[in-house]
N, C-alpha and C positions, 0 to 999 in steps of 0.2 A: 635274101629277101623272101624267096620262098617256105623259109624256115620260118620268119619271122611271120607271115600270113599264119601257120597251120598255129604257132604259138599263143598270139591274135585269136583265131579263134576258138580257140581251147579255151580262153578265158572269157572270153563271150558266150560262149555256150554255158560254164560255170555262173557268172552274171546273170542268165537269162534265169536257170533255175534258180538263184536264190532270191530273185526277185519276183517267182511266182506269187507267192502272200506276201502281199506288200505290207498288210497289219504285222503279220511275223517278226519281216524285214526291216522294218520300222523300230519298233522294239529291242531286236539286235546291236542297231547302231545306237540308239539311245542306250541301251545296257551298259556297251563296249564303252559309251562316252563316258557313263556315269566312273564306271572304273579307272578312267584316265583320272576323271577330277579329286576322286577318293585318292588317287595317290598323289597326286601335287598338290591337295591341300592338306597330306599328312610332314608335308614339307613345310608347313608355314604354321602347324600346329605345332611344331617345335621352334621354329620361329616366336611367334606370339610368347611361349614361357620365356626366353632368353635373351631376346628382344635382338639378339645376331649370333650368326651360325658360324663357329669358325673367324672371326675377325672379319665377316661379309655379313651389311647390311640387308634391309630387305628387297631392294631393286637388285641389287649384285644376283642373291639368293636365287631370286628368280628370275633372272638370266640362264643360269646355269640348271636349273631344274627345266625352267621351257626349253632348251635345248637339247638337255638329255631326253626328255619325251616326246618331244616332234620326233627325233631321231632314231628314237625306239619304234612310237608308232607306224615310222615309213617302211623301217625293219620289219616289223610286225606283218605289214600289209603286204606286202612285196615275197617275203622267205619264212616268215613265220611257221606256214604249214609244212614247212620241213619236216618238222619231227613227227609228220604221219607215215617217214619213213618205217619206222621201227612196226609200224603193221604190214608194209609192203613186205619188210623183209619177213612177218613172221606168216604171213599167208603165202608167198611166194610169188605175186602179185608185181614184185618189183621184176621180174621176169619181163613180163607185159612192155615194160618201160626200156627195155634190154633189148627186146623184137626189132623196134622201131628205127630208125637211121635218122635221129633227134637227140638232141641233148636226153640225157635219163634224168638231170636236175631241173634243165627247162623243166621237162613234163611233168613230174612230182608237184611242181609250186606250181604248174598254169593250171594243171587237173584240179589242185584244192585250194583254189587264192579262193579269198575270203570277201568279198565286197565290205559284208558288215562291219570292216573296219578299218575304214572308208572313217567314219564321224570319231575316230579319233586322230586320224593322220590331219582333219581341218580344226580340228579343238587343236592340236597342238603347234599349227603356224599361226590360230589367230594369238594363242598366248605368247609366242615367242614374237610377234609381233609387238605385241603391248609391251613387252621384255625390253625392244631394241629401242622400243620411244621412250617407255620411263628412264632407261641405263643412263646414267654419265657417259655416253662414249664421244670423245671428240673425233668425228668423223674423216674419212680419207678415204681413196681407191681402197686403198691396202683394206682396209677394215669393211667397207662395202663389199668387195667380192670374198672377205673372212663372211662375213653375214651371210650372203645367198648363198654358198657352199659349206658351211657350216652343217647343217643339217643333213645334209646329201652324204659327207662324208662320215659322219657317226652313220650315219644308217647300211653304210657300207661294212663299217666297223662292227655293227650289231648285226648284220646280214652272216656277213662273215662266221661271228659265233652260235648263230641259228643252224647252219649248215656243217660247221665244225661238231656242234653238240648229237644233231640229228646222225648225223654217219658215223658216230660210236655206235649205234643200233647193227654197223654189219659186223659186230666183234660181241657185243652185249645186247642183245634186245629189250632189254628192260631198262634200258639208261637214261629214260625221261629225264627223274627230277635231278641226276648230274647234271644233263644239261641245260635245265630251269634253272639251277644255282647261278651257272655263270653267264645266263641271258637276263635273265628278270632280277637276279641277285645285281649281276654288271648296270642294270638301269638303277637300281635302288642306291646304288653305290655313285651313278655317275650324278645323280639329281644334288647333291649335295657338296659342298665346299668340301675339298681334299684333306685342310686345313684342320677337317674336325675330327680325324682319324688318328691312331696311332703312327709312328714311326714306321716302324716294320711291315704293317697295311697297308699302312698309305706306299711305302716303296713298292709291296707284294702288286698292288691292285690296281694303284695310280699308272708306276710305270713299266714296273716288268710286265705285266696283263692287258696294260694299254689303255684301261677306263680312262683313265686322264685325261687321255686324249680330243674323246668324247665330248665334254661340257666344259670340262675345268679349265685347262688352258688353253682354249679357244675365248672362254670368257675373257680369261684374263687377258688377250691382247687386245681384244673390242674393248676391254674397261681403260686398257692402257695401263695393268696395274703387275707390279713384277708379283712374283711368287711369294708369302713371307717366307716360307719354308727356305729358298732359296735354289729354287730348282732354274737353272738359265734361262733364261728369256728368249735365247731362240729355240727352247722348246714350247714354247708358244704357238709359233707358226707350222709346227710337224705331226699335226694331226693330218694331213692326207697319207704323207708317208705312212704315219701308223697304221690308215685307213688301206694301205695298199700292200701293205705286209701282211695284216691280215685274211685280206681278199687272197694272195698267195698260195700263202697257208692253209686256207680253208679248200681252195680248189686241190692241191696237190693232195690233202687227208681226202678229200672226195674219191680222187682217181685209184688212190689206194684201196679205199673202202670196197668200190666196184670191182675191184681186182681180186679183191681180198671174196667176194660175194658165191657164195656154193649151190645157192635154193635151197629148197626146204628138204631133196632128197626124196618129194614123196611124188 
């Protein structure tokens, strides 16, 4: 608990200053917002010529797109500034983080959480909201706690590859936009029907990489609808699993990372 306090206010003191200039601040959040909407309504601009994505309608569609972006954006807001590692490591600054008798990944994300985006994490529960009232879904337990957990668990899952992409910085410091391919690529890929992909993609991305996990068959058991493709229907319900393997994953490449860490030598 007392870790939890100093973590707490790490991140309140981060809060305080960015909401110095609240006109700044202001601006920020509406920025961040605007960028959410440019990219889920680049989702339904290809909607409009086709008139359906994939053999999914326009309700389906947008299921599965608010879902991958509430889930990106909690990502976002929470792990995001991970990848400010890659300057820790190249000033030696991640040292500092090293001193301390705290987590070195708490501190990284509490030192640089981002408030200003904050207004895309509520732009994307109120759409996924509108998502779950328009859907066909015939309601049940089962598919009400799929709903409230749905989102938590992709954002685990995109946490996850914030913090996997970010700790290639203690091997490669310049490894940004690898890691942007398979954070911001993995959102642009989960916003859309599986369906509309190649073979070999869709297996590469859908399941060996785990985006599927994310929006697409999670839709599919809130729609109630099997896979056309044909992929089991109890993989439907194994998005935490997937969400928890990668959380794994990402810690044990972490602890390596830090193991692996020299400073700057200077």
């Amino acid at each position: 608990m007392g870790k939890a306090r100093v973590y707490a206010h790490l991140v309140r003191a981060q809060v305080r200053s960015q909401t110095q200039y609240r006109a700044s601040f202001a601006l920020d959040v509406v920025g961040s917002m605007a960028v959410f909407a440019i990219d889920i309504g680049t989702v339904f601009v290809l909607f409009s010529v086709s008139g359906s994505l994939g053999g999914f309608g326009g309700t389906e569609v947008l299921l599965i797109a608010a879902l991958a972006g509430v889930s990106f954006a909690l990502a976002d807001l929470v792990v995001g500034n991970a990848d400010r590692l890659r300057e820790y490591v190249r000033t030696g600054l991640f040292d500092s983080l090293l001193l301390r008798p705290l987590s070195s990944l708490a501190q990284l994300l509490a030192v640089n959480f981002a408030l200003r985006r904050i207004g895309r994490v509520v732009q994307g529960f109120l759409l996924y909201l509108v998502a779950l009232f328009v859907a066909d879904i015939g309601w049940d337990p089962a598919r009400l706690l799929l709903a409230a957990t749905a989102p938590l668990v992709g954002a685990v899952f995109f946490g996850s590859l914030f913090v996997m992409g970010a700790t290639v910085a203690f091997w490669w410091v310049e490894s940004g936009e690898i890691a942007n391919g398979f954070t911001y690529g993995g959102r642009d890929f989960a916003c859309y029907p599986s369906t509309m992909y190649g073979e070999w993609f869709r297996k590469l991305f859908a399941l060996a990489f785990g985006f599927g996990f994310i929006s697409y068959l999670p839709a599919l058991a809130l729609l109630g609808r099997s896979d056309p493709l044909g992929v089991p229907d109890w993989l439907r319900w194994c998005s935490p699993a997937a969400a928890a393997i990668a959380a794994g994953l990402a810690a044990l490449f972490w602890r390596t990372g830090v193991r692996h860490y020299r400073s700057t030598g200077s």
